[in-house]
mmCIF file of the N, C-alpha and C atoms, coordinates in Angstrom:
data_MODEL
# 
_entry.id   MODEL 
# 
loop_
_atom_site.group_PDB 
_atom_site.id 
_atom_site.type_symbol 
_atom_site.label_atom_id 
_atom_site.label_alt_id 
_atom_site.label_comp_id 
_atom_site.label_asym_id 
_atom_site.label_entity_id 
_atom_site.label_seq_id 
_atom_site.pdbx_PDB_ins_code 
_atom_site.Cartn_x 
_atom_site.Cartn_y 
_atom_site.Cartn_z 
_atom_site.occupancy 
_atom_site.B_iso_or_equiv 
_atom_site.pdbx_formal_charge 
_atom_site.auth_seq_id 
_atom_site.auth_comp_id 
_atom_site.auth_asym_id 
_atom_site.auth_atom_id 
_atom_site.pdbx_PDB_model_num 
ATOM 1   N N  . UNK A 1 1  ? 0.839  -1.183 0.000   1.00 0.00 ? 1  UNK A N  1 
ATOM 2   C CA . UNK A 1 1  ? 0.000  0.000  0.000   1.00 0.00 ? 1  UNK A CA 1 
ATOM 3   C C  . UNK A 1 1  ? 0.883  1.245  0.000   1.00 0.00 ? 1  UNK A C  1 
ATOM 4   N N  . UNK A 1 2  ? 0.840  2.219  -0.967  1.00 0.00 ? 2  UNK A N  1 
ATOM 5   C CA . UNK A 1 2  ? 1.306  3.374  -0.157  1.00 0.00 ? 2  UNK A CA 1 
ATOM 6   C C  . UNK A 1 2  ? 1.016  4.496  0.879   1.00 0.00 ? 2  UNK A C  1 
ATOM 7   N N  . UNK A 1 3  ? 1.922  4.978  0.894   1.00 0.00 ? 3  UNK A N  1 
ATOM 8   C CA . UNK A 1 3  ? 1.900  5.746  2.270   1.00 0.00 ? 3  UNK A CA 1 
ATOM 9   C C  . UNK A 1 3  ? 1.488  7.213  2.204   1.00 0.00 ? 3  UNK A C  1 
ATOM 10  N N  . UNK A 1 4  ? 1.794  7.709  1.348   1.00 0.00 ? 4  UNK A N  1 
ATOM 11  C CA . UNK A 1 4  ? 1.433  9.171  1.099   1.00 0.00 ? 4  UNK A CA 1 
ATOM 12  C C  . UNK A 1 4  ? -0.248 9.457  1.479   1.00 0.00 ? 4  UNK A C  1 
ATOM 13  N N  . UNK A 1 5  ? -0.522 9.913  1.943   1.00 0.00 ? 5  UNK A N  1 
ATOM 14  C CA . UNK A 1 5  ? -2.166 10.305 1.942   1.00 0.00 ? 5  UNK A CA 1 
ATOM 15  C C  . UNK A 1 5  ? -2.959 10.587 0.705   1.00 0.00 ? 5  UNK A C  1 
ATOM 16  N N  . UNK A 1 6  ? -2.213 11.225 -0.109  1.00 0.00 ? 6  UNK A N  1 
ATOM 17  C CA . UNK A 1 6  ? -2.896 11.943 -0.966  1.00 0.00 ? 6  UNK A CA 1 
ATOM 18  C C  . UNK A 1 6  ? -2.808 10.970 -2.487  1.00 0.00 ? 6  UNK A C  1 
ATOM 19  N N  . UNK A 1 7  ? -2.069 10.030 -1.607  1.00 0.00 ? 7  UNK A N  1 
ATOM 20  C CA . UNK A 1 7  ? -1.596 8.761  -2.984  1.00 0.00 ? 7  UNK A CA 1 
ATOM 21  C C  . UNK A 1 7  ? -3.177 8.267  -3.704  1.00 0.00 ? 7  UNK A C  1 
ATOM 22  N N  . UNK A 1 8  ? -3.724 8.374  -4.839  1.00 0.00 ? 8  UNK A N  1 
ATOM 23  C CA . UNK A 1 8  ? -4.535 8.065  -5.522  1.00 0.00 ? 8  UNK A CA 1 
ATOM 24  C C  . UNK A 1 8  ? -4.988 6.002  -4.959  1.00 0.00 ? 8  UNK A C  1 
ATOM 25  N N  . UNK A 1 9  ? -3.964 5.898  -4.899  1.00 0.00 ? 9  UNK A N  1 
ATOM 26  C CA . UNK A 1 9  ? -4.218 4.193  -4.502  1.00 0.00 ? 9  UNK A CA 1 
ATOM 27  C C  . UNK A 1 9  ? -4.471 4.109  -2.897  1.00 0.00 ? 9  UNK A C  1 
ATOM 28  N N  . UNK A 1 10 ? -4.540 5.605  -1.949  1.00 0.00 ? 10 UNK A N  1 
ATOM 29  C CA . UNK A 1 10 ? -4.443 5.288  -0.759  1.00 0.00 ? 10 UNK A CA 1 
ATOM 30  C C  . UNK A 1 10 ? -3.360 4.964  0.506   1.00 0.00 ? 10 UNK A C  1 
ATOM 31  N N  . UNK A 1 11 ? -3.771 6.092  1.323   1.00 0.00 ? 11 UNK A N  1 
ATOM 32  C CA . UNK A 1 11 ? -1.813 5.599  2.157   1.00 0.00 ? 11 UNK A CA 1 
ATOM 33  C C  . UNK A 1 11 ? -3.073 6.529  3.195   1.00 0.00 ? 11 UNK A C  1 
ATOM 34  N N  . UNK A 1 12 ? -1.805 6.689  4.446   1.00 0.00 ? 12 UNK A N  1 
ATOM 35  C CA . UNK A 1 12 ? -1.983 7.497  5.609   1.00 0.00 ? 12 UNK A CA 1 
ATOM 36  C C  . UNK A 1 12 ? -1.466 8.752  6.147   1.00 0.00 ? 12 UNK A C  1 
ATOM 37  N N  . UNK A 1 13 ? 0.016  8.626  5.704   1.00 0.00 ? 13 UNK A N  1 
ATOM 38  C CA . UNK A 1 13 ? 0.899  9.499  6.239   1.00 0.00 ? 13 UNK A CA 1 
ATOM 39  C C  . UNK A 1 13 ? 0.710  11.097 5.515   1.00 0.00 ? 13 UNK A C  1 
ATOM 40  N N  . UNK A 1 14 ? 0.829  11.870 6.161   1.00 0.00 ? 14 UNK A N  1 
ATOM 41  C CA . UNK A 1 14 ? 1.326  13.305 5.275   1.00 0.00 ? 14 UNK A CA 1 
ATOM 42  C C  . UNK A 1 14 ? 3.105  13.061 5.299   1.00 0.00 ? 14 UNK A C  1 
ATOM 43  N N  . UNK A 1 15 ? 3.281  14.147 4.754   1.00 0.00 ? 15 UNK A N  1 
ATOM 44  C CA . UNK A 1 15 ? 4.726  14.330 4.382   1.00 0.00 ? 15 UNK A CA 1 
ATOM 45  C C  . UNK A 1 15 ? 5.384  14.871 5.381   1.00 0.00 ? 15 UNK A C  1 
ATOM 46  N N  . UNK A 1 16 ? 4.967  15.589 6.653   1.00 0.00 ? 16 UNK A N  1 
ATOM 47  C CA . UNK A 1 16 ? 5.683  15.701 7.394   1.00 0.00 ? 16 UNK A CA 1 
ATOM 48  C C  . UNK A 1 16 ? 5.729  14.219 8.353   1.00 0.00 ? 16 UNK A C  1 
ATOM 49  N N  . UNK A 1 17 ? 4.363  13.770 8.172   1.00 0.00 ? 17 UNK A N  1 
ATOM 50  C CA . UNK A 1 17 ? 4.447  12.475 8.827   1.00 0.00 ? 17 UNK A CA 1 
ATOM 51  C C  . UNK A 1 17 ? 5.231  11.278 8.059   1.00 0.00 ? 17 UNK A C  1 
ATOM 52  N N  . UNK A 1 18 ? 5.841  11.308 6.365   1.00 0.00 ? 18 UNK A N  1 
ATOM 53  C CA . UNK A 1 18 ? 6.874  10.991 6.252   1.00 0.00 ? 18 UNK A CA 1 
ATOM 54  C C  . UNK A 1 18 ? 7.904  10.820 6.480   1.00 0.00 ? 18 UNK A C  1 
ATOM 55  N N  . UNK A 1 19 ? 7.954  12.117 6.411   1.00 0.00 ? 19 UNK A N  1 
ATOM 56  C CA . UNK A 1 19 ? 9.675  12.918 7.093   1.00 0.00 ? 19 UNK A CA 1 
ATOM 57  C C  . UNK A 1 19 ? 10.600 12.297 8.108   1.00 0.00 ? 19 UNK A C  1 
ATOM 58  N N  . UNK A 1 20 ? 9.467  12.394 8.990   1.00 0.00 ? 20 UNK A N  1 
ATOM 59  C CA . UNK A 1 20 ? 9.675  11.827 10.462  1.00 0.00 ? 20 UNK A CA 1 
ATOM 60  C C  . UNK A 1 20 ? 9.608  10.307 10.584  1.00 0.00 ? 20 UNK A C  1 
ATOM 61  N N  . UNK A 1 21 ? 8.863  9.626  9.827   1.00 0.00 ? 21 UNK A N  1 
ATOM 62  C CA . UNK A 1 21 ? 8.971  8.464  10.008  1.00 0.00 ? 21 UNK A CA 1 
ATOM 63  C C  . UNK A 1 21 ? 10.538 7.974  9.156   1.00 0.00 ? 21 UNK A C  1 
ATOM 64  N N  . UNK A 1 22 ? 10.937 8.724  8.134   1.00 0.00 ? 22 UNK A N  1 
ATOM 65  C CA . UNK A 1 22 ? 11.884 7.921  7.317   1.00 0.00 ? 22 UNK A CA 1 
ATOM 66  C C  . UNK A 1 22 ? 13.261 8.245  8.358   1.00 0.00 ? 22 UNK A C  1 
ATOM 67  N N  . UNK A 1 23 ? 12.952 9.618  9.145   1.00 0.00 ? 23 UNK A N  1 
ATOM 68  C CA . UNK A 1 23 ? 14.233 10.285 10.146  1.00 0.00 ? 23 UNK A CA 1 
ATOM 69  C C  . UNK A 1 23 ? 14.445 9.134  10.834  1.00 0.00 ? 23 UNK A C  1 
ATOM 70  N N  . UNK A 1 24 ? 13.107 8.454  11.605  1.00 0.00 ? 24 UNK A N  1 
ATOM 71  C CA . UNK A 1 24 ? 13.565 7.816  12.746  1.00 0.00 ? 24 UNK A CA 1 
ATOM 72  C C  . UNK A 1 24 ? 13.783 6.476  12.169  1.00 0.00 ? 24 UNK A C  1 
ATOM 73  N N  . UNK A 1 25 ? 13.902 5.779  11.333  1.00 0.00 ? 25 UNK A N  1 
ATOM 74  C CA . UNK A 1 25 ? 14.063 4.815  10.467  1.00 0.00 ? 25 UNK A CA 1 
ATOM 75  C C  . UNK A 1 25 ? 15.804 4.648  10.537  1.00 0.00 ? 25 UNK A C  1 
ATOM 76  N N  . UNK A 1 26 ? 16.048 5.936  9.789   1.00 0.00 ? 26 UNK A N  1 
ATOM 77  C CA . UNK A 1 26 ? 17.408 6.137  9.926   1.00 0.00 ? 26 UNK A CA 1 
ATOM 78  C C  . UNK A 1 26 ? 18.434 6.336  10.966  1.00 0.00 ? 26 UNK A C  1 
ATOM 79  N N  . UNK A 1 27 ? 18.046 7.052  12.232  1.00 0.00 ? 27 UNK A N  1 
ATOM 80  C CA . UNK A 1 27 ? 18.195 7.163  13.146  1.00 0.00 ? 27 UNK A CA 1 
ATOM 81  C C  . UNK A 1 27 ? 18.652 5.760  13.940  1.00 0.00 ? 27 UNK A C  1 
ATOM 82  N N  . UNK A 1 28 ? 17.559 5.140  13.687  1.00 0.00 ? 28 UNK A N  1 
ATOM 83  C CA . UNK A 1 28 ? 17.786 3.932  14.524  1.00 0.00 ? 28 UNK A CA 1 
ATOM 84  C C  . UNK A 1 28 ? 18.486 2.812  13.907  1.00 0.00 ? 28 UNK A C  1 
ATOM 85  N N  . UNK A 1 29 ? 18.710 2.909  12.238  1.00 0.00 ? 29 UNK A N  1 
ATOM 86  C CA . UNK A 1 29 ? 19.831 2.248  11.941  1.00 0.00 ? 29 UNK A CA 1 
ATOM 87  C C  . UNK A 1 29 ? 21.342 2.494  12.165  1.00 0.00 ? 29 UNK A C  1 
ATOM 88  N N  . UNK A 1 30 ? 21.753 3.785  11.988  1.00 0.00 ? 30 UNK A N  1 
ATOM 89  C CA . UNK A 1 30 ? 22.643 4.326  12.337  1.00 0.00 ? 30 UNK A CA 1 
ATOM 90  C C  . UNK A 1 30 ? 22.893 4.430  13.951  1.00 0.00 ? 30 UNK A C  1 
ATOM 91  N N  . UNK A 1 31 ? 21.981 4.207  15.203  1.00 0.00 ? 31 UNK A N  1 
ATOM 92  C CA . UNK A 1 31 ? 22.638 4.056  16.086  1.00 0.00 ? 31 UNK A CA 1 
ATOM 93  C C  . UNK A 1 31 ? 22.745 3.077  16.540  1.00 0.00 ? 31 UNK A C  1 
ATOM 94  N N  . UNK A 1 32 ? 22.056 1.720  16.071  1.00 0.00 ? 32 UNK A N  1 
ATOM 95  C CA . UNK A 1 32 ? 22.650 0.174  15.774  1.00 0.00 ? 32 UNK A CA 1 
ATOM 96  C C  . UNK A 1 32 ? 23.465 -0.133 15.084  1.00 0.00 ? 32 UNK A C  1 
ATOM 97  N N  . UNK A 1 33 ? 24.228 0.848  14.414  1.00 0.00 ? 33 UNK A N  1 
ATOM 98  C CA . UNK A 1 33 ? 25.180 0.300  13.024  1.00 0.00 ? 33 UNK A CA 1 
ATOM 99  C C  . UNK A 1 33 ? 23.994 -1.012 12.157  1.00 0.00 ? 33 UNK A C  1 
ATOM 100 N N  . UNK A 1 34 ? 23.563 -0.691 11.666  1.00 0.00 ? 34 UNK A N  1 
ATOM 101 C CA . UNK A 1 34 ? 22.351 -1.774 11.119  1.00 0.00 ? 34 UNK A CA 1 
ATOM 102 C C  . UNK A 1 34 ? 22.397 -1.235 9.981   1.00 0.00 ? 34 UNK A C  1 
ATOM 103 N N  . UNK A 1 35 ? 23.291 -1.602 8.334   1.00 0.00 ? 35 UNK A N  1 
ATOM 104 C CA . UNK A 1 35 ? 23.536 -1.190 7.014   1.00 0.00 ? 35 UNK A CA 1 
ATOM 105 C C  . UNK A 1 35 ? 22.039 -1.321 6.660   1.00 0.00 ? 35 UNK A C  1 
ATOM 106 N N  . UNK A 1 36 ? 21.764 -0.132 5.993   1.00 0.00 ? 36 UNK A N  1 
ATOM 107 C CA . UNK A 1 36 ? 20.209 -0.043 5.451   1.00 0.00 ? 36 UNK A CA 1 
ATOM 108 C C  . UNK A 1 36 ? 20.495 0.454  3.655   1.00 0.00 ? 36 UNK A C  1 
ATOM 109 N N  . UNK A 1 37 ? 19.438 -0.136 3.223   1.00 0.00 ? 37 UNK A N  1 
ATOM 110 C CA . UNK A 1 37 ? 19.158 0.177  1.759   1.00 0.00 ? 37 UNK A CA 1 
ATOM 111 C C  . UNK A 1 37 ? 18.137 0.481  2.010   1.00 0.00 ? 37 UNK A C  1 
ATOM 112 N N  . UNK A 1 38 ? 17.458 1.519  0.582   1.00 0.00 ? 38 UNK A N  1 
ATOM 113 C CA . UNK A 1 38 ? 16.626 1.635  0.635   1.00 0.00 ? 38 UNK A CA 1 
ATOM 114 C C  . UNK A 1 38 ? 16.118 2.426  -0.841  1.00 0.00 ? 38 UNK A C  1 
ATOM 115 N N  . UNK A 1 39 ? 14.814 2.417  -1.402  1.00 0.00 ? 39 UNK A N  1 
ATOM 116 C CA . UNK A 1 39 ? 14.570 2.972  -2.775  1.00 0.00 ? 39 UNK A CA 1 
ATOM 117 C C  . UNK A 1 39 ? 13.799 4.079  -2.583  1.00 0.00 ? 39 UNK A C  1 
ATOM 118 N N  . UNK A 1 40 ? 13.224 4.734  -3.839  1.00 0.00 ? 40 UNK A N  1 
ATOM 119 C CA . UNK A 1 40 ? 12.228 5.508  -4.200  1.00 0.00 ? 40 UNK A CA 1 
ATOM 120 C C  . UNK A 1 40 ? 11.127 5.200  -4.847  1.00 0.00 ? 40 UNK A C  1 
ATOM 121 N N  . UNK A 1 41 ? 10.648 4.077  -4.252  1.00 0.00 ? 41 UNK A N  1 
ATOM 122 C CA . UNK A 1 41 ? 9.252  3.216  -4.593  1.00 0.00 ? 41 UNK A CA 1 
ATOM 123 C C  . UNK A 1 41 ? 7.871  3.980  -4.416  1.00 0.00 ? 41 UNK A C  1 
ATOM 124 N N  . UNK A 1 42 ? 7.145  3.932  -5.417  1.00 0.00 ? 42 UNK A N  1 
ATOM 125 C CA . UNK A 1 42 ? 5.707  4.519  -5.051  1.00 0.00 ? 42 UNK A CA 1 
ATOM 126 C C  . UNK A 1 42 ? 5.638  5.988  -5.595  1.00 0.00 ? 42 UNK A C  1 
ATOM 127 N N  . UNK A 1 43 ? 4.557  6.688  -5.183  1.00 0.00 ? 43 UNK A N  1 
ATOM 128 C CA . UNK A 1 43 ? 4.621  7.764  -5.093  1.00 0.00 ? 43 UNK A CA 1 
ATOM 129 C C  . UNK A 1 43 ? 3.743  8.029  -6.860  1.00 0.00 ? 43 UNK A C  1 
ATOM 130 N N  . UNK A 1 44 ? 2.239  8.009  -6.837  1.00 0.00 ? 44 UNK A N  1 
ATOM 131 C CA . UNK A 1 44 ? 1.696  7.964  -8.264  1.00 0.00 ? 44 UNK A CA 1 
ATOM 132 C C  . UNK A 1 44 ? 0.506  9.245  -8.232  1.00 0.00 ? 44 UNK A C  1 
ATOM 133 N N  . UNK A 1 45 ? 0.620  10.309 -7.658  1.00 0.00 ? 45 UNK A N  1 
ATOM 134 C CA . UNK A 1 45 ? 0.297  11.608 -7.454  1.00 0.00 ? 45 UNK A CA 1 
ATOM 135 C C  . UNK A 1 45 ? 0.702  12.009 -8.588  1.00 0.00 ? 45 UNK A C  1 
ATOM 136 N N  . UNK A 1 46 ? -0.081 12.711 -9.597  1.00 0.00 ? 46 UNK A N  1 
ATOM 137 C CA . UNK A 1 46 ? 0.038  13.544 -10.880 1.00 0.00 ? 46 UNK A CA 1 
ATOM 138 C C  . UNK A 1 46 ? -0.619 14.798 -10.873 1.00 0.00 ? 46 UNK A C  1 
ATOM 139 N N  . UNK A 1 47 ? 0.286  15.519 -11.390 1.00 0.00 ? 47 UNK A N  1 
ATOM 140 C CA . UNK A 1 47 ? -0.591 16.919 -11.548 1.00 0.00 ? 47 UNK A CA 1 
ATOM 141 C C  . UNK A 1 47 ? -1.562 16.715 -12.688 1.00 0.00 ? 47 UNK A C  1 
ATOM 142 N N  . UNK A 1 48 ? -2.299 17.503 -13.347 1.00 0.00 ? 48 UNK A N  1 
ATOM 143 C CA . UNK A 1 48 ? -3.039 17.492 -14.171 1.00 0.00 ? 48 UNK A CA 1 
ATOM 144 C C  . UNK A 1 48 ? -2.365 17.280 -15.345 1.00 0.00 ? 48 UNK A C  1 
ATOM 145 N N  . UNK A 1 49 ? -1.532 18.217 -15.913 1.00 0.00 ? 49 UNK A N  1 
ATOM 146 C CA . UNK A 1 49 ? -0.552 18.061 -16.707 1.00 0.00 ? 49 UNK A CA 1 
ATOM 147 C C  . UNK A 1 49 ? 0.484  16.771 -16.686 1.00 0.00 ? 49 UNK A C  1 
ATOM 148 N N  . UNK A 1 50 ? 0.105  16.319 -16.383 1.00 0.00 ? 50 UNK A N  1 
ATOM 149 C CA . UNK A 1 50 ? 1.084  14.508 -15.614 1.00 0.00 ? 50 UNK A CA 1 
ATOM 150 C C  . UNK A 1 50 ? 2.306  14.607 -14.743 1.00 0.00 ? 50 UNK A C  1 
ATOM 151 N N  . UNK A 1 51 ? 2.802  15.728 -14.792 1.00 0.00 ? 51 UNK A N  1 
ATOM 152 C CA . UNK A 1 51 ? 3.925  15.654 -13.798 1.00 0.00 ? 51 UNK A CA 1 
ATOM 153 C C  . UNK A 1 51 ? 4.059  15.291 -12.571 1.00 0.00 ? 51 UNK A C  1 
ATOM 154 N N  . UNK A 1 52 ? 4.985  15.323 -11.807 1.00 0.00 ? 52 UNK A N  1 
ATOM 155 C CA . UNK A 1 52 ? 4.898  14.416 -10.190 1.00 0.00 ? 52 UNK A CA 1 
ATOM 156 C C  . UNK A 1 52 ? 6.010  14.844 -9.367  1.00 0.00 ? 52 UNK A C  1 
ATOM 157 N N  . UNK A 1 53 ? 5.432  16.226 -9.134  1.00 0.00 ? 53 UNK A N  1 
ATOM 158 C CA . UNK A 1 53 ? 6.301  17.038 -8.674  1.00 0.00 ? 53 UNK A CA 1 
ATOM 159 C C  . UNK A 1 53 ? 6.073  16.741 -6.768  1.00 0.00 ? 53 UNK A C  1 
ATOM 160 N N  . UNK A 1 54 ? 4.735  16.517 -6.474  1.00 0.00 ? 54 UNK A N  1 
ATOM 161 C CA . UNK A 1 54 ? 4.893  16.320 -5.611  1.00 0.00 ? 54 UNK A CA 1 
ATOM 162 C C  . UNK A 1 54 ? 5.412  15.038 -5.053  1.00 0.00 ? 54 UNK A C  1 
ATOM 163 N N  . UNK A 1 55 ? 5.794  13.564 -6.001  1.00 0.00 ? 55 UNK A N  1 
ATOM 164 C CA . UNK A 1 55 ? 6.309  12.729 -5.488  1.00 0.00 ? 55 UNK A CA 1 
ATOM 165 C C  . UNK A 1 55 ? 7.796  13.165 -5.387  1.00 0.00 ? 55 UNK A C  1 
ATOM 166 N N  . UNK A 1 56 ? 8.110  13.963 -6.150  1.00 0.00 ? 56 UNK A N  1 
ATOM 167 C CA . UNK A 1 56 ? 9.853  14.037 -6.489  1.00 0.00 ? 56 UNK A CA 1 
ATOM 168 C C  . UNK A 1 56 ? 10.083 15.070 -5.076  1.00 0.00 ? 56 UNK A C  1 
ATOM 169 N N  . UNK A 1 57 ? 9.340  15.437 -4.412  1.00 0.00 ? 57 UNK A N  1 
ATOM 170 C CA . UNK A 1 57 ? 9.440  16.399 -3.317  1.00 0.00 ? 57 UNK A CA 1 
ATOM 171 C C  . UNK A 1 57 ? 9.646  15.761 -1.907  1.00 0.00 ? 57 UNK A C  1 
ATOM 172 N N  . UNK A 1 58 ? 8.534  14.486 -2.532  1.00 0.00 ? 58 UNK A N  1 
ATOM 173 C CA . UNK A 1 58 ? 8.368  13.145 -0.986  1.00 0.00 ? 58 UNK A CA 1 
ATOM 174 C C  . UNK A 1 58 ? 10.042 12.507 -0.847  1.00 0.00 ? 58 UNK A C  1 
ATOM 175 N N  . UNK A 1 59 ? 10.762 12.368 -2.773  1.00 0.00 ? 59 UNK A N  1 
ATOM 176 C CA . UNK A 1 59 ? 11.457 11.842 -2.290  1.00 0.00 ? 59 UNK A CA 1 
ATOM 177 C C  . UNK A 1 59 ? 12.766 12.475 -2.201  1.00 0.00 ? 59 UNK A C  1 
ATOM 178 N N  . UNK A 1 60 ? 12.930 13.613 -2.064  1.00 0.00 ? 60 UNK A N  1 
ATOM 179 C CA . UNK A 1 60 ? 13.501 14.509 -2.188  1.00 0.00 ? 60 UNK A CA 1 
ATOM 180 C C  . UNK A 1 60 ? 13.913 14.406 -0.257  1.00 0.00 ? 60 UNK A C  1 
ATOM 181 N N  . UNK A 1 61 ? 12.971 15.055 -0.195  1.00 0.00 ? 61 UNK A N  1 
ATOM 182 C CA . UNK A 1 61 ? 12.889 14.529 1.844   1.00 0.00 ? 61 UNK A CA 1 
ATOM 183 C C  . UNK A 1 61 ? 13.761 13.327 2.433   1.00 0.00 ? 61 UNK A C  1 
ATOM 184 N N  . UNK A 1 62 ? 12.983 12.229 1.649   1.00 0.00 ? 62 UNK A N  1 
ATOM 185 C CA . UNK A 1 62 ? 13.758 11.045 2.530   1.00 0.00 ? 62 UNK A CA 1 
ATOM 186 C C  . UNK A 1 62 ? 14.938 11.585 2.254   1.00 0.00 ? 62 UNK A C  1 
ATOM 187 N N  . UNK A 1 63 ? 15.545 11.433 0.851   1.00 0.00 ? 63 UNK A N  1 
ATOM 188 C CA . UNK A 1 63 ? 17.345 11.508 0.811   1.00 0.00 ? 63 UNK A CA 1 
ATOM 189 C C  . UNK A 1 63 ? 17.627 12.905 1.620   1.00 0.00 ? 63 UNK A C  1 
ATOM 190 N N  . UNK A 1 64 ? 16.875 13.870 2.085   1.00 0.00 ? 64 UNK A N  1 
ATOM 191 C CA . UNK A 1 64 ? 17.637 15.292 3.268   1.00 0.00 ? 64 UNK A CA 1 
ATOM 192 C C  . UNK A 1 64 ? 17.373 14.370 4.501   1.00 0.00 ? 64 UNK A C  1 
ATOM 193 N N  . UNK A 1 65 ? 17.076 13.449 4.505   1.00 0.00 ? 65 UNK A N  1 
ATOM 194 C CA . UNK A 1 65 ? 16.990 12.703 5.634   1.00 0.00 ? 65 UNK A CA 1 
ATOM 195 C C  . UNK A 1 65 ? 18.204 11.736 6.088   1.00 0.00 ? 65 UNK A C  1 
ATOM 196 N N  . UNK A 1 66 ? 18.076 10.822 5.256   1.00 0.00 ? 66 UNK A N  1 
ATOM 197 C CA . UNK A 1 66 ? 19.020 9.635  4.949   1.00 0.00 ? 66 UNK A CA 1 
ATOM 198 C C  . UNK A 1 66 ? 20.755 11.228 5.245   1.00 0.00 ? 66 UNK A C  1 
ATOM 199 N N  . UNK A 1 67 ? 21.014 11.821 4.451   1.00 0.00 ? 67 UNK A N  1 
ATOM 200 C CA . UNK A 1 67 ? 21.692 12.718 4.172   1.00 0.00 ? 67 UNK A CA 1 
ATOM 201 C C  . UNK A 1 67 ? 22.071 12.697 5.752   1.00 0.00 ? 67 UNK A C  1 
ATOM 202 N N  . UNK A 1 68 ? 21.270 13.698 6.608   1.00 0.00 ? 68 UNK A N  1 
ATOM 203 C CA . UNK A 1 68 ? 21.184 14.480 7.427   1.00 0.00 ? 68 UNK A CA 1 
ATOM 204 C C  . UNK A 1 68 ? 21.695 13.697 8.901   1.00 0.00 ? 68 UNK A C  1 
ATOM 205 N N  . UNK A 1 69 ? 21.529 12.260 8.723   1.00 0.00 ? 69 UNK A N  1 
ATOM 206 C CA . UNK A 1 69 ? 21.856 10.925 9.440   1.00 0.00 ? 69 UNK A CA 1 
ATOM 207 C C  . UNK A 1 69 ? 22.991 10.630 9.128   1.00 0.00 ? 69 UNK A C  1 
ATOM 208 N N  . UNK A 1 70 ? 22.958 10.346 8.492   1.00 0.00 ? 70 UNK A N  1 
ATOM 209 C CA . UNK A 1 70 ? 24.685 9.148  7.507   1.00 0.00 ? 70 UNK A CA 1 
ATOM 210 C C  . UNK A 1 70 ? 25.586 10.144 7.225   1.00 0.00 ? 70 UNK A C  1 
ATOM 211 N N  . UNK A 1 71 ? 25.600 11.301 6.564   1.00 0.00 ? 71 UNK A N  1 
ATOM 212 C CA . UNK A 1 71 ? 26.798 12.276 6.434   1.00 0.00 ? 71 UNK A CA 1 
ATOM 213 C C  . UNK A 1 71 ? 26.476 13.538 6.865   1.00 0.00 ? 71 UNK A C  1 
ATOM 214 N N  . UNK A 1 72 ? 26.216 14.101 7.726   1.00 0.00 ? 72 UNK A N  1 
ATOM 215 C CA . UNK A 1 72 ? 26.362 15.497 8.554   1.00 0.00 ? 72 UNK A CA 1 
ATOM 216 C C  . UNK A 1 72 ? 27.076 16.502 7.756   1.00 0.00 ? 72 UNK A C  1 
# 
């Protein structure tokens, strides 16, 4: 399922409630040393014009996240 709220297929989260969930994700791998992968899966929000600006924004976040954890 995705996660985005506003995801056409259905999810829960807003994007700040993203944010935070992907922070503490990271967080807690990095203070287990616990090697994480991870993608840019999902995200099927279109503007009218088809673009998907707001997915490229969702995933834009995680990586200031991932970022903001792993290299300071």
């Amino acid at each position: 399922m995705p996660a985005h709220i506003d995801d056409p297929l259905g999810g829960l989260l807003t994007n700040e409630e993203l944010s935070r969930r992907d922070s503490m994700v990271f967080e807690f791998c990095c203070r287990h040393k616990i090697p994480v992968a991870w993608n840019l899966a999902g995200g099927y929000q279109r503007a009218a014009d088809g673009s998907i600006d707001k997915v490229i924004e969702i995933h834009r976040e995680t990586m200031r996240q991932c970022k903001r954890v792993f290299a300071p």
